[in-house]
N, C-alpha and C positions, 0 to 999 in steps of 0.2 A: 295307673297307666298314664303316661306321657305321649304330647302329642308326637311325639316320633315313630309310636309305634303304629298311627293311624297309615295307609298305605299315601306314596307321596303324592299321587292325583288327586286324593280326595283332599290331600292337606293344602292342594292347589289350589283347587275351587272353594275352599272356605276361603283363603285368604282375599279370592279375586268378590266373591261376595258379600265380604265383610265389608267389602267398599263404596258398597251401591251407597247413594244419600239418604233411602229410606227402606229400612231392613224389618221384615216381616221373620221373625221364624216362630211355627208353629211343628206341633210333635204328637203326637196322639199318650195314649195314656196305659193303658194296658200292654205290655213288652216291648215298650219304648222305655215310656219314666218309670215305671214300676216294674221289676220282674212278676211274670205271670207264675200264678200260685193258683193250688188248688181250690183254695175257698177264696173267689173272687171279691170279700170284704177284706182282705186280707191283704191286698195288693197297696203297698206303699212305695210312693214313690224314692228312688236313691236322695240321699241328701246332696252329694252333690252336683245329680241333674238341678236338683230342687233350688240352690247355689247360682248355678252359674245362669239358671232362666232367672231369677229374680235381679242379678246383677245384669244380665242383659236389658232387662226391662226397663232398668233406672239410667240408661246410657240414651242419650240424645238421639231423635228418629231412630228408636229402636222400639218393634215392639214384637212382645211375645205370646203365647196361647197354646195350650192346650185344647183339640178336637177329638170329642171320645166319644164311643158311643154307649157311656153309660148317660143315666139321666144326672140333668145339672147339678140337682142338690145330692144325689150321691156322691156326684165327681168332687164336689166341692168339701162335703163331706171327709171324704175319703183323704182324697188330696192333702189334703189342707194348706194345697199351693198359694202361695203372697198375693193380697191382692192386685199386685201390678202386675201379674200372670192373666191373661185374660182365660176367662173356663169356654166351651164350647159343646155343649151335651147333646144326646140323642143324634148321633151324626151332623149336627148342623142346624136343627131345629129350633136350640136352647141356646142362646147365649147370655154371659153376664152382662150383658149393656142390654139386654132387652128382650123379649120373647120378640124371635122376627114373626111368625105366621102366625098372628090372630086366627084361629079357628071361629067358622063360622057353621049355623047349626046342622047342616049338612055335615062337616066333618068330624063335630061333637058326637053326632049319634053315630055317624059309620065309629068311633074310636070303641062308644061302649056295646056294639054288636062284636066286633073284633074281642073285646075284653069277656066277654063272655062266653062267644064262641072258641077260643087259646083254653080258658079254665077248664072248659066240660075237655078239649083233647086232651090235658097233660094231668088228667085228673087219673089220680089212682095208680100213676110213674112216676117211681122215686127217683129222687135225683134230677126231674125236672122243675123248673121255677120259669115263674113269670118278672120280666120287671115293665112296671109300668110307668110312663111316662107321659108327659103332658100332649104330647103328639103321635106316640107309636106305641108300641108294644114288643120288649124280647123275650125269645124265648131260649132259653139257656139249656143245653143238656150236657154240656162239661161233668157232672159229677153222676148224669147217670150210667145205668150198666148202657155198651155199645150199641146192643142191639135194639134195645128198649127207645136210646135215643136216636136212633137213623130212623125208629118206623114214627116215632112224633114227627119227628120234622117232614119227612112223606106225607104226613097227613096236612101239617102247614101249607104242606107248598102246593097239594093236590086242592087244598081249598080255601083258607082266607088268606092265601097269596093271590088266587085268580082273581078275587073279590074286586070288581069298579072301584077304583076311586084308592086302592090301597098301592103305597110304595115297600119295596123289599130290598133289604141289604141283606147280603151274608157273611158271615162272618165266622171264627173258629171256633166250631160246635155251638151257634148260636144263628139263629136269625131273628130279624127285624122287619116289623111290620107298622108301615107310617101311613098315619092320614093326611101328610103334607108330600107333597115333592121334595127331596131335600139327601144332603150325600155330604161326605167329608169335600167334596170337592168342589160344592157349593158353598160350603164354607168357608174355604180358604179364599175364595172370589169376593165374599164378601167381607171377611177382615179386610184382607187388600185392598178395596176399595175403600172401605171405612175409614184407613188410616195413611193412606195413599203409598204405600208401598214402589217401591221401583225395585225390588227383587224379593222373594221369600227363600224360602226352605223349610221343608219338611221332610219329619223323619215317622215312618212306620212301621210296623211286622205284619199288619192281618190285608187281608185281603179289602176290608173296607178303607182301606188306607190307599188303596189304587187308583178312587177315583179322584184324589186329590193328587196321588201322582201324576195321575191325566191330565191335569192343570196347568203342569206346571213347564216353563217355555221361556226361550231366552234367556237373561241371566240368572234364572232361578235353578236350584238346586234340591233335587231329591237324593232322601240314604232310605235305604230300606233296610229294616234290620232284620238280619236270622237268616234263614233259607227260602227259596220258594220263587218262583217266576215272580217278576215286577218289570214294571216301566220307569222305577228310579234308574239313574244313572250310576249309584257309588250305594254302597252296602257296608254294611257291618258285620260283626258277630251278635254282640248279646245289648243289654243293658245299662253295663260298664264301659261299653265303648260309644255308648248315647252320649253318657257323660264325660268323655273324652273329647270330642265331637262338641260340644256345648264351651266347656271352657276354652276349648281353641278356640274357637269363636267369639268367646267373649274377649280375648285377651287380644287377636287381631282386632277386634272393633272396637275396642278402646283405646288400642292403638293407633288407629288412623283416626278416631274422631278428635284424640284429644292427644295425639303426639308423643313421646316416651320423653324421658327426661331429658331436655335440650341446656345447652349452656348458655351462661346472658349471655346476648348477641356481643356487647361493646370487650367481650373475653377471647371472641373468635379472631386469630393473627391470618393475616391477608401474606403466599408465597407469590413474586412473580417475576416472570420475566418480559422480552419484549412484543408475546403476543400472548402471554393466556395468565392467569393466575388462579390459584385455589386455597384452600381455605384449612386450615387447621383448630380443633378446638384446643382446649388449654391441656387437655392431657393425651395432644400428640395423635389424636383420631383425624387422619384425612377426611373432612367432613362433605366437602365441595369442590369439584373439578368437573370442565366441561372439555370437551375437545370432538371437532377440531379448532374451536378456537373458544375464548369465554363466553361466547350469545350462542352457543351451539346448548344441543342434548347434554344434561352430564352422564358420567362417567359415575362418579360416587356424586349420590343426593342424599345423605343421610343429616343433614341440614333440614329438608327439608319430608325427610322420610322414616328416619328412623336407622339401623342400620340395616335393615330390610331392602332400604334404598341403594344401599353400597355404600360402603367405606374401609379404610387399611387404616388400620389401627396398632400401635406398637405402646405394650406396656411390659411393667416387671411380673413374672410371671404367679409371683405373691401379692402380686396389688398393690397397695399404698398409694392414694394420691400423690401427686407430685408438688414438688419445692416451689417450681414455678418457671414461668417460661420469659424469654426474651429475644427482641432482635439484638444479632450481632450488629455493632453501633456502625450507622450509616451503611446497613445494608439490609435486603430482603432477606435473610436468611434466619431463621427461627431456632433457638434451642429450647427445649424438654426437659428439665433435668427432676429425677426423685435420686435420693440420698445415693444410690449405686447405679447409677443408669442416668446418660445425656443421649436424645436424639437430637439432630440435628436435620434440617428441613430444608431445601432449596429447590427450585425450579432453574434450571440450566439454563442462563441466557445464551445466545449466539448461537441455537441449536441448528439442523439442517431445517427448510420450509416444511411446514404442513408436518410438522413432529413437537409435541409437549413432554418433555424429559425430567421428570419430580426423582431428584436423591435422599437418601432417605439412609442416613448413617446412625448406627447402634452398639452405644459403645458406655464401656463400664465392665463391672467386674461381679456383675447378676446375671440371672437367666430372663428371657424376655420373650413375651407372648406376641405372636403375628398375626393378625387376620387380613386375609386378602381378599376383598369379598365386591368387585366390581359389576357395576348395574349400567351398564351401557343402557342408551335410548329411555333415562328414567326407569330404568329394570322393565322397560317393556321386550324386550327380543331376552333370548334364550342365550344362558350364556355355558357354555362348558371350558376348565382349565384342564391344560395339558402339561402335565410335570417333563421336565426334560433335563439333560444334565446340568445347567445352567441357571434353571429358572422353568418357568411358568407361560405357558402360551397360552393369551383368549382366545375361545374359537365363539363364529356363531354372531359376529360382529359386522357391520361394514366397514369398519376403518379398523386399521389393526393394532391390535393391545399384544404387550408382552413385559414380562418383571423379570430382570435379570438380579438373579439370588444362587452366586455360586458358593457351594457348599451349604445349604439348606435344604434340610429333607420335609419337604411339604404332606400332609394330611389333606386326602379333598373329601369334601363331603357335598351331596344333591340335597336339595329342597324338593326335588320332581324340577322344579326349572331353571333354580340358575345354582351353579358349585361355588360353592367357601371353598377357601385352605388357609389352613391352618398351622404355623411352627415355633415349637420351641428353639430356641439360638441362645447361646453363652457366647459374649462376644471376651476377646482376649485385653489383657492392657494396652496392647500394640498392636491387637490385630482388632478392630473397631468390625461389627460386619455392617455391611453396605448392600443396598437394594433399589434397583433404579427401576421407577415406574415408568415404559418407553411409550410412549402413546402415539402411532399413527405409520409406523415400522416395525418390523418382523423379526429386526437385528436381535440377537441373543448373545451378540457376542461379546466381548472386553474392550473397553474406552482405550483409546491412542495416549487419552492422559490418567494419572494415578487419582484418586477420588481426592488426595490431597488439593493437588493442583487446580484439580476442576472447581473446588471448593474455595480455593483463592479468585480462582478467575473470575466466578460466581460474585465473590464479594466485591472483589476491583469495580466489575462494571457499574455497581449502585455506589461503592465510596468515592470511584473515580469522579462519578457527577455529582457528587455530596458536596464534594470539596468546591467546588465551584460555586455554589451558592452564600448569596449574603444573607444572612440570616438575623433579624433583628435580636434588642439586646434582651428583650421581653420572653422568655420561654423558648430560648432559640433553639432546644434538644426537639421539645415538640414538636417546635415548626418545620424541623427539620424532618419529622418522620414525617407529616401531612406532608409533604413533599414530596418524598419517596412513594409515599402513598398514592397520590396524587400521579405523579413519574408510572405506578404501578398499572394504572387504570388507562394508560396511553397506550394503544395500538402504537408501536412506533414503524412498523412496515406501512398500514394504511394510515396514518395520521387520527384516525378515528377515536374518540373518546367514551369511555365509559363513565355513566354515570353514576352507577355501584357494580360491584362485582358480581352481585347474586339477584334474584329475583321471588319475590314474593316473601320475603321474611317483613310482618305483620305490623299495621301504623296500628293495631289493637288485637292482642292476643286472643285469638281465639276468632276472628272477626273477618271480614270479606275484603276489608282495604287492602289486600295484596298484589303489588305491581310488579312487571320485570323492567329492571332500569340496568338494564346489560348493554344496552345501546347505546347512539351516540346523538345526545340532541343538539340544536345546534346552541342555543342558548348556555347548557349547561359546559358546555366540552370549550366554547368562547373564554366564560367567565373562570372554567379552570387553568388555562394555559395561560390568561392575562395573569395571576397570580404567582405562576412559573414563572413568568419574565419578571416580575416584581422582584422576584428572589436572583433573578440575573441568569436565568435559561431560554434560552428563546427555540430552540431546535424544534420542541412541544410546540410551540405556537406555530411555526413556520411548516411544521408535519401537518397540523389542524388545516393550515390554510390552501395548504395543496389538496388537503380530502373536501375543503368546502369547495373550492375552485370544481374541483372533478363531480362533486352534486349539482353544481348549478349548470354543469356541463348538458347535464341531460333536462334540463325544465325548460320551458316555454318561453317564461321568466321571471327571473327573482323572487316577482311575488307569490311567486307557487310555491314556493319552498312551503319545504314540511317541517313540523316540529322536529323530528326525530329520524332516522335514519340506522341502516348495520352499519358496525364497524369498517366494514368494505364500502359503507356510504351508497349501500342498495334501498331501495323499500323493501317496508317490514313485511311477513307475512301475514294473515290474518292474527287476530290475538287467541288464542285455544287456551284448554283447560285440563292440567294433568288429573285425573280424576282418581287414579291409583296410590298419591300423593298424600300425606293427611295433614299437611301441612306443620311448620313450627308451632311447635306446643298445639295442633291441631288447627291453627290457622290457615281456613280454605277458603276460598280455592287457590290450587298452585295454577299459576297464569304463564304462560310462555307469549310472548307478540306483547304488543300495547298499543290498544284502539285509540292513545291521543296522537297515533301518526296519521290520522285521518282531522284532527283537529285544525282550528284558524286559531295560532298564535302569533297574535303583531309584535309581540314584544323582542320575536328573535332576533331583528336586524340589529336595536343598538347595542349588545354586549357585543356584536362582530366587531363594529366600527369604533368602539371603546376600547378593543383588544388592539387592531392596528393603531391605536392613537399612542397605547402605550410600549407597541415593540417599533412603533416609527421613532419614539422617543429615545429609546434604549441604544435600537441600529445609529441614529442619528440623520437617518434618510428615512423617505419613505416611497418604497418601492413599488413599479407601475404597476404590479397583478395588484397588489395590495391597492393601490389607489382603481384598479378595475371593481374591485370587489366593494370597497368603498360606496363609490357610484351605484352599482348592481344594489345594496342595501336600501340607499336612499331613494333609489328609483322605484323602487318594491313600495316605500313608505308612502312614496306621490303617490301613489296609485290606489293604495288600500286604507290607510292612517284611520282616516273617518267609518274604517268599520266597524259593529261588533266584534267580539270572539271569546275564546275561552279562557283566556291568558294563562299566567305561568303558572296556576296550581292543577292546569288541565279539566278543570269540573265537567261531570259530564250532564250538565243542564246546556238551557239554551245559550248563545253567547248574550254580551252583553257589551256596554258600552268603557269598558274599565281605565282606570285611574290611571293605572299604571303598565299598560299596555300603551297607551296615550304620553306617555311619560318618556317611553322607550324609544317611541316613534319620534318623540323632539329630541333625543336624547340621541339619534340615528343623522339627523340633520344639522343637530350643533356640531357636533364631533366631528361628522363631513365637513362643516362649513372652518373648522377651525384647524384641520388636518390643510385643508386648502390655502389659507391663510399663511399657514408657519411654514409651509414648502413648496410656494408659488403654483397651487396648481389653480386650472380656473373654477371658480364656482357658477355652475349651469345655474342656468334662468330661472327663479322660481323656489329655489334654497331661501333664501331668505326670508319671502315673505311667508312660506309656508310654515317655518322654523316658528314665527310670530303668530301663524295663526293657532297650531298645536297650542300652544301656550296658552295664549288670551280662551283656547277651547277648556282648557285642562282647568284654569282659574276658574271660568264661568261657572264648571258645571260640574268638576269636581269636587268642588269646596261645599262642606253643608252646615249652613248653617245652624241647622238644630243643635247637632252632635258637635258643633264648632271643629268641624275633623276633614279634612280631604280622605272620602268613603271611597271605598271599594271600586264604584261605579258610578255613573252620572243618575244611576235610575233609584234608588236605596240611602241607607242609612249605615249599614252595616256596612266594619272596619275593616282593613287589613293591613297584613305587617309590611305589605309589597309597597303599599301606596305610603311609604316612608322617602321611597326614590324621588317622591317629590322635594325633598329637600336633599339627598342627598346623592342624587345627578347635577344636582347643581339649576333645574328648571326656578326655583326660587329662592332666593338667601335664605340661610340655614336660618338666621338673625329672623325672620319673618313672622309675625307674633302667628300667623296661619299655620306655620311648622310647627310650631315651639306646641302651640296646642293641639296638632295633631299628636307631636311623640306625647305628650301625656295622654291622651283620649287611646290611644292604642295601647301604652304603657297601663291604661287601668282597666282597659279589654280585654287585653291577649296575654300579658304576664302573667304567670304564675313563676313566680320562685326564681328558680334558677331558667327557667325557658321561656319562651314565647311560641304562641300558638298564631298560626296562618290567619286563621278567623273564627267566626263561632257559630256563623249561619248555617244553613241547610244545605249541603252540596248536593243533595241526590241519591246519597247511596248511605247505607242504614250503621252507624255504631258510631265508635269517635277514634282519635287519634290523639299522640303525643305532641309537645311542642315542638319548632325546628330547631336545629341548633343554628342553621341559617341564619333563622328570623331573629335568634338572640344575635347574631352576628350584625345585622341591619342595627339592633336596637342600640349595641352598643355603638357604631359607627354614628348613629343619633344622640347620643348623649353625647361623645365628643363634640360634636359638630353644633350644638347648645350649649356646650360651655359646663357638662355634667360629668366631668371627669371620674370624681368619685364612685358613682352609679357604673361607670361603662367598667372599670377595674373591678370594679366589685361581681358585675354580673357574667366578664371576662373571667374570672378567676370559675363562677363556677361553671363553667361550659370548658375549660380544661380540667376537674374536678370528674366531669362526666363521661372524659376519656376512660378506655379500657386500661389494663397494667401495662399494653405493650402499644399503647399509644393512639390507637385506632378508634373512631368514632363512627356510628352509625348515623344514618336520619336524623331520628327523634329523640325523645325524653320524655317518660310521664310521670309530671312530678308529684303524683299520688301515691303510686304504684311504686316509684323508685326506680324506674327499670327502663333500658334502654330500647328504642323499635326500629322499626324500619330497615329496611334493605344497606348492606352493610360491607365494606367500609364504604362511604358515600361522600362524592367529591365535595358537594355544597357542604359538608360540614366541613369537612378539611380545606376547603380554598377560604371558608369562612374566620374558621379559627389562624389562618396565618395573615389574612386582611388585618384583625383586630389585633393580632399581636404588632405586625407592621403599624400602623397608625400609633399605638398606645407607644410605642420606641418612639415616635415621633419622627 
């Protein structure tokens, strides 16, 4: 049996409970795991109940048990369940981790009056048995004749059930008589407590199995199997559908703890336009889309979920991996190709507001498989599609979804909560078919232009700015996509920046570091659009400075500023936790919000004031907001410089006194003072000598002599790749033999390989992380800037080596593993990798 055939409520709440953090499932033992049989020695359990409890067992906070009320060593016996099955015998009296009720000799001798007084009733009626057990007493009359055994048990119940001090369970043609207090439903109180449970389940058939259904509350889930009045919620038939019931469960819990097969990240190609973008894996699966805009709810999270999570998928409908994929040259637009089959992928720029419009062309001269399988709100709301002659309506949404798909005859199918569809298509040599994902309008109807057209226009608007850029002579195809890329992650209505397109994909697989960096900090989204103007764009930058302008609109003053901000340049909302999520490759928690928008980072002001140094340069003026903003920066630095805080890696320990936070803050007042200088404006009172005192503060106390290194912080030892800015802001000649041995002391700390690692201390929070490609970006701008040519080439080559096939680079690198991390595509890699190509062209 398949779980399809279990009913689709119950196939609900397994999935919703496979997701708790700590999973209890427990199942009693006689016509649960084992069909009931006439000779009660006889009862073996299904092999593959037997299966999927042991493979539950070995799955992380999972645990499992059988509760029976035969005695232990029978059930164990008998069973011969694994022992990472936990056994529970005599109703709850016996367990394999320990006899819980030490009898004491009051209840020793009430046991063998009981044992004695059962022998002389059932003495001389066939067909009844005793089983005796360390705490109670059954008595069995399954195999005798009817009548014979109704008037035993009459005699039980008329007398050593009345008995002080005695407990009774009943059960099918059997009762039980205990010298303890004690129930299935005491039992299952105490696994769960034992092992700390945050949901159970159990499953039963007899009536002693009730009062463990009575327990059960909240996220926990009872099946009762067979016939008969219960207080479970969801029922079965027989035995076989136990074991139905068991491996869905295992195969959801394995799937949210440890993620289904995901693609390396640095493979996944980035669609976008000028307000959203989404995410495609290498063989054409919509993996990642959020709307209404990219820091919203997604749409499909199968990135981050499986495709459980949502996702539109188009393959050939015999399979074959594909040839391979590419962007169309100088533009967002993605192709798919296997040997009879190219999709073709774009996100429509110039759409109407408050609409994400993904085209989705299929074409070749094969048949081709569809799945349309959308999970608004992280698949938490309920989704139904509605077939229509056109296409496909979401219903069940707050913002409105619709896929226009004329001439496709869709298949829907229910989960119980949210509908697939599914179609086969043969697309013509000349008739290509075409599928538009409309996100945020109800329209169903045919485009004003031909998919041709729209598909040019599409490409114009990223080649048109392509063209326009200078592109050094060093990898200039690459730098060219980091650009676009870059271009990609630009809110260009709000000015707002992104710092990657997704959120919570893993600095360590498997592991808790997972951030949403869908936002726009102001440090990161600074130091990305100074590198668009490098390349000779300034629009990016001039966009950014009207969304900073309009944040600082609303603060007290400057120096309130927050790390980070929404793309509209709101605060954030708290940071939450999608708990339904199981994250990449099982990396959890999935995180939405980021608690460092409550952080003190000094270091934001000088990438502002670095950014207007270099488009005053570019414009050739430098203009008055811009010189407001200036001022607004370095007034922020008077005011705060000499504080703690948490600087750019965000830690979430106490602040502290850092290197290069300190660094930033001279690096805010040089740049004022020298922006002033080269376009007559006046420098206020107190620029100067303060510029000198940051300095003389940053020599004194940041330099350590132990480690012959300028550390992390004034308080430690410990390096970091940040506090490189000391040389190469320009606060000390690069030449400075204090540089020169920090890039070594850092180069024999944080290098490995081809990457460099932030630091290597204790931040606070438990596992580890890859290297940045950032911080190889620093490291080689350090080797230049020492006269280490060779080294910077050499360690620039493999930090484009690390690039995906279609050019896109995530976070990190870990150069153990091989494997690419972090949140993805991610500007600081890309504004990094086209810095160093820039320098190294010279």
């Amino acid at each position: 049996m398949t779980a399809e055939a279990l009913p689709a409520e119950l196939r609900r709440a397994i999935m919703q409970i496979a997701r708790t953090p700590r999973l209890l499932v427990a199942c009693d033992y006689d016509g649960t795991l084992a069909p009931i049989t006439a000779n009660p020695d006889e009862a073996r359990p299904l092999p593959e109940s037997v299966g999927a409890l042991r493979s539950l067992a070995a799955l992380h906070e999972t645990t499992t048990a059988v509760i029976s009320g035969r005695a232990l060593r029978d059930l164990a016996t008998l069973s011969r369940l694994p022992a990472e099955v936990h056994l529970v015998g005599s109703h709850g009296s016996e367990f394999d981790i320990g006899f819980v009720h030490a009898l004491d000799a009051k209840a020793r001798e009430l046991h063998k009056r009981l044992e004695a007084e059962l022998e002389q009733l059932v003495l001389d009626v066939p067909g009844v048995s005793l089983e005796v057990k360390p705490a109670s007493i059954a008595v069995h009359v399954r195999r005798a004749e009817q009548t014979a055994g109704r008037r035993v048990l009459e005699r039980v119940h008329s007398g050593p059930s009345t008995w002080y001090g005695v407990s009774v369970t009943e059960g099918k043609e059997v009762v039980e008589l205990s010298v303890v207090q004690t129930d299935k439903g005491n039992a299952l109180d105490t696994l769960r407590h034992q092992v700390g449970a945050t949901a159970a389940i159990f499953l039963g058939d007899d009536v002693t199995d009730e009062k463990a259904f009575a327990r059960l509350s909240g996220p926990d889930l009872g099946i009762k199997v067979g016939d008969g009045e219960s207080l479970a919620a969801y029922r079965v038939p027989d035995t076989m559908d136990v074991a139905t019931v068991l491996a869905f469960m295992l195969e959801e819990r394995r799937n949210w703890l440890y993620g289904e097969q995901a693609p390396p990240i640095e493979r996944i190609s980035m669609l976008a336009c000028e307000r959203s973008v989404a995410l495609l894996t290498p063989d054409a699966r919509l993996t990642w889309l959020c709307h209404p805009g990219p820091d919203a709810p997604a749409v499909f999270a199968d990135l981050l979920g499986g495709p459980g999570a949502g996702h539109f998928s188009i393959k050939p409908a015999r399979n074959g991996l594909p040839l391979g994929q590419r962007y169309l040259p100088n533009t967002m637009t993605v192709e798919t190709r296997w040997s009879r089959l190219l999709v073709t992928d774009y996100l429509e720029p110039e759409s109407p507001a408050h609409e994400t419009n993904l085209v989705r062309v299929i074409a070749g001269d094969t048949e081709a498989q569809v799945t349309f399988a959308p999970r608004p709100e992280f698949g938490g709301v309920q989704v139904r599609l509605l077939p229509e002659h056109d296409g496909l309506r979401v219903l069940g949404t707050s913002e409105p979804f619709v896929l226009r798909s004329p001439g496709v005859r869709w298949e829907i199918e229910s989960d119980g909560m949210h509908d697939t569809a599914t179609a086969l298509v043969r697309p013509a040599p000349e008739r290509p078919v075409v599928l538009e994902l409309r996100c945020g309008t109800t329209n169903l109807g045919p485009h004003e232009l031909s998919e041709l057209d729209r598909r040019a226009r599409a490409g114009a608007y990223w080649s048109d700015w392509a063209s326009t850029l200078q592109l050094p002579e060093i990898e200039p195809d690459l730098v060219a996509r980091s650009a676009l890329t870059l271009r990609g992650l630009v809110d260009t209505e709000t000015g707002g920046v992104m710092a990657a397109a997704t959120t919570s994909l893993p600095e360590e697989i498997g592991g808790v570091r997972n951030w949403d960096y869908r936002y726009c900090w102001v440090r990161d989204a600074a130091m990305t659009v100074r590198e668009l103007v490098h390349l000779g764009s300034i629009a990016e930058a001039e966009g950014y400075l009207r969304w900073l302008h309009g944040v600082l609109g609303t603060l007290a003053g400057p120096e309130r500023l927050h790390p980070l901000y929404s793309l509209a340049g709101t605060q954030l909302g708290a940071e939450a936790v999608i708990d339904s999520l199981p994250g990449y490759k099982g990396s959890r928690p999935v995180r939405v919000g980021n608690l460092a928008n409550h952080q003190v980072q000094l270091d934001v002001f000088g990438p502002v004031v670095e950014l207007i140094v270099i488009l005053a340069a570019k414009r050739g003026e430098l203009h008055d907001d811009d010189w407001q903003l200036v001022r607004a920066m370095a007034e922020a630095v008077t005011r705060r410089w000499d504080e703690p805080d948490h600087g750019i890696w965000e830690e979430r320990h106490v602040p502290r006194h850092r290197v290069y936070s300190r660094v930033m803050c001279w690096q805010t007042l040089d740049r004022a003072i020298k922006l002033a200088e080269t376009y007559g404006r006046e420098i206020p009172a107190g620029w100067l000598e303060l510029r000198e005192t940051i300095a003389a503060d940053v020599l004194q106390h940041g330099w350590n002599e132990e480690v012959q290194a300028f550390t992390t912080a004034y308080d430690g030892t410990d390096l970091d790749a940040a506090s490189l800015f000391v040389g190469l802001s320009g606060l000390i000649d690069p030449q400075d033999e204090r540089f020169q041995s920090t890039v070594t002391a850092i180069e024999a700390e944080l290098r490995s390989g081809s990457t460099v690692y932030r630091y290597r201390r204790d931040d606070g929070l438990p596992g580890n992380e890859g290297g940045f490609h950032l911080c190889a970006a620093w490291m080689i701008e350090a080797y230049l800037l020492t006269g280490r040519r060779t080294e910077a080439k050499e360690l620039f080559e493999q930090l484009v080596d690390a690039a995906g096939p279609t050019g896109l680079l995530p976070e990190q690198y870990d150069p153990i593993a091989e494997r690419s991390l972090g949140n993805h595509p991610q500007a600081y890699s890309h504004l990094g990798l086209i810095r160093c190509a820039m320098l190294l062209s010279g």
